[in-house]
C-alpha positions in Angstrom: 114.2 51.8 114.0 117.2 50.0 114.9 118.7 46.4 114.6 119.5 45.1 118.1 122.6 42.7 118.9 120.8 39.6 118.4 119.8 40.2 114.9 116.2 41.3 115.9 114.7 44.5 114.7 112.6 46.9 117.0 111.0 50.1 116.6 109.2 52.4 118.7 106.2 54.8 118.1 104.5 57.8 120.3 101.6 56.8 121.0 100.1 59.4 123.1 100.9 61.2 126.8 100.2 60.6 130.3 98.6 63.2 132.7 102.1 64.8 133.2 102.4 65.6 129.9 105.2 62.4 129.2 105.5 60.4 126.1 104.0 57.2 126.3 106.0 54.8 123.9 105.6 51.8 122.2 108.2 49.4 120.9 107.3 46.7 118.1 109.7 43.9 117.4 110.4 41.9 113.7 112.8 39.3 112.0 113.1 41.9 109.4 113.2 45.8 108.8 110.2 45.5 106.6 107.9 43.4 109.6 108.8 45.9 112.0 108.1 48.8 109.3 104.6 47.2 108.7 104.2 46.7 112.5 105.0 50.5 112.9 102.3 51.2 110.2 99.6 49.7 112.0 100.8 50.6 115.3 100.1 54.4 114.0 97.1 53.7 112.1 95.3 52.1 115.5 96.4 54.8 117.3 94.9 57.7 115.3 91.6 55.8 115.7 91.6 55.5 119.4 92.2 51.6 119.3 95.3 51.7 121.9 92.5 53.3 124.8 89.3 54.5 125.1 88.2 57.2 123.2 86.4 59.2 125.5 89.9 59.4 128.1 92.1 60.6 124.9 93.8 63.5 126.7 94.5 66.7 124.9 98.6 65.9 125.1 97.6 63.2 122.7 95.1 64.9 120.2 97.8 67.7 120.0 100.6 64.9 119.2 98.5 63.7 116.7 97.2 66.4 115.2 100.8 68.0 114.8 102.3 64.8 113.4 99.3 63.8 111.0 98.2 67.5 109.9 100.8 70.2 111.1 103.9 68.1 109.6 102.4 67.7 106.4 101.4 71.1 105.7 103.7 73.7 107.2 107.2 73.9 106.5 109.8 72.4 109.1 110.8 75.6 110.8 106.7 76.0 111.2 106.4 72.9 112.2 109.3 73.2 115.2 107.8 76.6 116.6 104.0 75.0 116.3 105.7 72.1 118.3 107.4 74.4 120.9 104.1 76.0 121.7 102.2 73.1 122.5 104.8 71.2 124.2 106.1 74.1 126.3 103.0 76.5 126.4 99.9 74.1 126.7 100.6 71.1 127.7 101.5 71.9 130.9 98.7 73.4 131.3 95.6 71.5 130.1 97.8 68.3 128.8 95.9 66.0 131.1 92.6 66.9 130.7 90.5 64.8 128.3 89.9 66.3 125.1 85.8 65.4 125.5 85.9 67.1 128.5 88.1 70.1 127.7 85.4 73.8 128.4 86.0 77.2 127.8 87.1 77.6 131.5 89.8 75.6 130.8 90.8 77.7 128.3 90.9 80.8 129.7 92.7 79.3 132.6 95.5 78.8 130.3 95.4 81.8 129.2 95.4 83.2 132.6 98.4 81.0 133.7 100.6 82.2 130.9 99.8 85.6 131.4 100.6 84.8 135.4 104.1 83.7 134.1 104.8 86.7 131.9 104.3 85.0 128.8 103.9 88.5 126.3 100.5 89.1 124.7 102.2 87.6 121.7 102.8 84.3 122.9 99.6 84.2 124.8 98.2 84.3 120.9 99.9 82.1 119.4 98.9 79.0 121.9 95.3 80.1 121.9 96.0 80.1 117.7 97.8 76.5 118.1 94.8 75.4 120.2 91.6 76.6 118.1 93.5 75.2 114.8 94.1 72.1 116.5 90.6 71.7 118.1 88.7 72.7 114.8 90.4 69.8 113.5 89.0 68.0 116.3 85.4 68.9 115.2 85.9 67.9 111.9 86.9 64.6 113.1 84.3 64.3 114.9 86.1 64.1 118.4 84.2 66.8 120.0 81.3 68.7 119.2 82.3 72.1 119.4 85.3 74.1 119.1 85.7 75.6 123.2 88.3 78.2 122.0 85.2 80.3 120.3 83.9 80.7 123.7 86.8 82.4 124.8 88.0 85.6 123.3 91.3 85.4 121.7 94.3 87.5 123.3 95.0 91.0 122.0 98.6 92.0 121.3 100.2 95.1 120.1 101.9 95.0 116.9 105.4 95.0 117.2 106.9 98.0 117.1 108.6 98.9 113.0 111.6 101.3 113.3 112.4 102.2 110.0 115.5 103.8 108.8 115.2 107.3 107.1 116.6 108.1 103.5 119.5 109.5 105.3 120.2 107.1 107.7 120.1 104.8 104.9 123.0 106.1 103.0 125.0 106.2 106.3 124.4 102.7 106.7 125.5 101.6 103.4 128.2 104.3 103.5 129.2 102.3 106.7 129.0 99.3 104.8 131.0 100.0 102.1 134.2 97.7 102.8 132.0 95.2 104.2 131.4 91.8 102.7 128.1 92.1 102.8 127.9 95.5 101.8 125.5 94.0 98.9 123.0 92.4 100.7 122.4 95.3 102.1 122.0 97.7 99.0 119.4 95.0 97.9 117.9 94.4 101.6 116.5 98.4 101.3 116.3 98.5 97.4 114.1 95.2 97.1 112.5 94.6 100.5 113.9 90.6 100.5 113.0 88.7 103.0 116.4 87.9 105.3 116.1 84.2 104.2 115.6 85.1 100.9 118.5 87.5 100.8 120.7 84.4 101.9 118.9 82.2 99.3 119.7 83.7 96.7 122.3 82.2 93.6 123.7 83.6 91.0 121.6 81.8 88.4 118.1 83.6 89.7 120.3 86.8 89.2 120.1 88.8 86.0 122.4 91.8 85.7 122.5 92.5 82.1 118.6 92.5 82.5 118.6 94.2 85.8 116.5 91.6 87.5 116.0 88.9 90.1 114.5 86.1 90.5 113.0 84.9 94.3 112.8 81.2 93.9 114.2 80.4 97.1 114.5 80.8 100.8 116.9 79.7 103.1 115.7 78.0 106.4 117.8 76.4 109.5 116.1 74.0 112.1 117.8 72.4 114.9 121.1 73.9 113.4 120.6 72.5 110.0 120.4 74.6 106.9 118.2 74.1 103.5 116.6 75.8 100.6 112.8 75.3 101.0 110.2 77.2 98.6 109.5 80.6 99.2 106.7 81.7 102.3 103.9 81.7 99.6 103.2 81.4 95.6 102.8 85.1 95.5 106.7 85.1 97.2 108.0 83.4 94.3 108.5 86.7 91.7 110.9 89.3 90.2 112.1 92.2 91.3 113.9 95.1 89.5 116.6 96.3 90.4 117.9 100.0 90.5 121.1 100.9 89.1 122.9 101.1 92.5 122.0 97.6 93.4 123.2 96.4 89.5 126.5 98.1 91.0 127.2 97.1 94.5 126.1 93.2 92.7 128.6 93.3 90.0 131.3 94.6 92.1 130.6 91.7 94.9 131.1 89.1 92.4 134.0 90.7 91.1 135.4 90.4 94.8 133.8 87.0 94.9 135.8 85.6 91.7 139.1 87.0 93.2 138.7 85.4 96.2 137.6 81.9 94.2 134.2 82.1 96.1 131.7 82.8 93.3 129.9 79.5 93.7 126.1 78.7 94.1 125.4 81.5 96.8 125.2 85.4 96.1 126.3 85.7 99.6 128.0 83.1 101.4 130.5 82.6 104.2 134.2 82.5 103.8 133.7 78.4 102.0 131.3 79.5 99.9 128.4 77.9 101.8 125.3 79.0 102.8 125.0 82.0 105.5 123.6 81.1 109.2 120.9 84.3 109.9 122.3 84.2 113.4 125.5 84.8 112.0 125.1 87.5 109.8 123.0 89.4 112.5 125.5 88.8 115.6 128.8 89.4 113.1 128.2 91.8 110.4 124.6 93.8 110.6 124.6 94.8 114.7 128.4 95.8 114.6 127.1 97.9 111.5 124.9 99.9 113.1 127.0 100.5 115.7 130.0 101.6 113.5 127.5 104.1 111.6 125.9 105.5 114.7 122.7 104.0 113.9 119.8 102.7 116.1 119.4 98.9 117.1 116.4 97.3 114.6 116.1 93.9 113.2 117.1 93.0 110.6 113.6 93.0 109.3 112.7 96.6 109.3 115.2 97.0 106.6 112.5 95.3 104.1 110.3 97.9 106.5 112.7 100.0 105.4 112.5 99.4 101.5 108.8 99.3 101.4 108.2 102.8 103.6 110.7 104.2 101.1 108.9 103.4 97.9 105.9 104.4 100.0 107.2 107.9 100.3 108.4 108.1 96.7 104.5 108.0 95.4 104.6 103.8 94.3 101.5 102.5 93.9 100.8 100.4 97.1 99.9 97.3 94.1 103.6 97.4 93.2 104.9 97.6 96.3 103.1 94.3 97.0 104.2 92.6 94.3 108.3 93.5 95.3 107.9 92.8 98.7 105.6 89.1 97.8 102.8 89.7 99.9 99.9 87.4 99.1 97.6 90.2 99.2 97.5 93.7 98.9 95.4 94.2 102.4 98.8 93.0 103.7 100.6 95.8 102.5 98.1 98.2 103.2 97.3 97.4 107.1 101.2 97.2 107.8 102.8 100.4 106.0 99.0 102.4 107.2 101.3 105.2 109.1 102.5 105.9 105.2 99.3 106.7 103.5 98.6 109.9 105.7 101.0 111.5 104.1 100.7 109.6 100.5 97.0 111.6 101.1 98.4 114.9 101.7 100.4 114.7 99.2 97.8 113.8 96.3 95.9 116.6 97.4 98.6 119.1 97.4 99.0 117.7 93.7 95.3 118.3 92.4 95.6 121.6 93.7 98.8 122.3 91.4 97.1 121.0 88.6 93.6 122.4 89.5 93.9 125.1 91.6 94.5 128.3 89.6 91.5 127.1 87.5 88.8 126.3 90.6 90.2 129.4 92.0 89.5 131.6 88.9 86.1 130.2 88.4 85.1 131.3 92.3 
């Protein structure tokens, strides 16, 4: 909404997209902000129920506009809410955008499915946009748009799980070894002792940290879309906990806020840049954690199979699978289950080769 050089006010609104996939616009004009605000709010309100064209020619470019803006926005977060947006614009629209959502088949689908497969889209992607696309359209039904949802005629792509490298206990105390005159040598002591979440590693302030207590609080998570950073809620309620911490995570904390206070940078982050402002995850990544495992010999992960890491660990160290799902916030326990599965083998083997020290002697005797 702007103010134009005559005093007039104007706004504009998507209202839906052509057969190319285009935005199709609409600009509303006022005396005042507030006309043009109420303009705008019936503008949107018509749209949604099919008054600006014929129902039966909505194309799927403008059912997925709408649905993103009117359900999507509301209920994801914003970093969500960009990738969901990606997907359609980039990955379907293209595609089927044109098509009228009444008239939209299975065929279709798979054709879609086909063409990003033709492009070398990996199985990955291919799922997601056949995920975007069944949401979407379900919504549809409910609505009562269409009358079925065509995506459960078509079968949903298969793709591998990505692959988890996870550092051994050795390779772990290289890297931290490695790490130990850098700044950030912290973040990593508690990225395999805890199992954080990256953004919840760079979330973190000193008031959700306890040291006397030996705990922390997860409260927040930091996000960046479009280049701007904020705290947001952690991923789910069952994200939102405390951890313990182990004695060499109390230590490499108090000693970083020692260094912090020196430096006059012991502020609202745990870990922040050299301002004392939040970190960028692309920075952290590209300036501190790949040079790291290059200076300790290591081989390239991501940064995310460190909380791989942490949670194969505790695995291997007998924890109950129940705690380790409450440290690393999973909402269920099936989570933690299905991911770290290549851990309980050996978890098995190992129980077994414990009731046979504790009953063995005695079954054997009684044979």
């Amino acid at each position: 909404m702007f103010r134009r050089r005559d005093g007039v006010w104007a706004g504009s609104l998507t209202v839906g997209y052509d057969e190319r996939g285009t935005r199709k616009r609409r600009t509303v004009y006022g005396a005042t902000k507030g006309d043009v605000l109420e303009k705008l709010v019936r503008l949107r309100a018509d749209a949604l129920a099919g008054v600006l064209g014929d129902p039966q020619r909505l194309t799927v470019a403008t059912f997925l506009h709408r649905w993103l803006e009117d359900v999507a926005r509301p209920s994801v977060r914003a970093s969500v809410h960009r990738r969901y947006t990606e997907i359609v614009r980039l990955r379907i629209v293209p595609q089927i955008g044109g098509i009228a959502l009444s008239r939209l088949t299975p065929v279709h689908v798979q054709s879609l499915l086909t063409s990003l497969e033709d492009k070398g889209v990996s199985p990955r992607g291919r799922q997601m946009a056949y995920d975007r696309l069944h949401r979407a359209l379900g919504q549809a039904v409910q609505w009562g748009l269409v009358p079925r949802n065509v995506c459960d005629a078509v079968t949903r792509p298969r793709a591998p799980r990505p692959t988890m490298r996870v550092l051994t206990p050795e390779q772990v105390n290289v890297l931290l070894a490695a790490a130990r005159e850098d700044r950030f040598h912290a973040l990593y002591v508690l990225a395999v002792t805890t199992g954080l979440r990256q953004g919840e590693l760079l979330g973190l302030q000193w008031d959700d940290v306890d040291l006397p207590r030996a705990v922390l609080h997860v409260r927040h998570a930091l996000h960046e879309v479009a280049g701007r950073l904020w705290l947001d809620e952690p991923k789910t309620p069952k994200a939102r906990r405390a951890v313990d911490l182990p004695a060499v995570a109390v230590a490499a904390l108090c000693e970083h806020r020692e260094r912090l206070l020196a430096k006059g940078q012991a502020r609202q982050f745990v870990f922040c840049d050299t301002q004392g402002g939040p970190v960028r995850k692309s920075n952290l990544v590209r300036r501190s954690f790949l040079p790291l495992l290059k200076r300790a010999g290591l081989p390239r992960i991501r940064f995310h199979d460190l909380r791989h890491t942490a949670a194969t660990l505790l695995l291997l160290q007998g924890v109950h699978p129940k705690v380790v799902q409450e440290r690393l916030g999973h909402s269920q326990i099936s989570i933690t289950l299905d991911t770290y599965s290549h851990v309980l083998p050996s978890m098995g083997r190992e129980a077994a080769a414990k009731l046979d020290a504790l009953l063995g002697t005695v079954a054997v005797a009684k044979l």
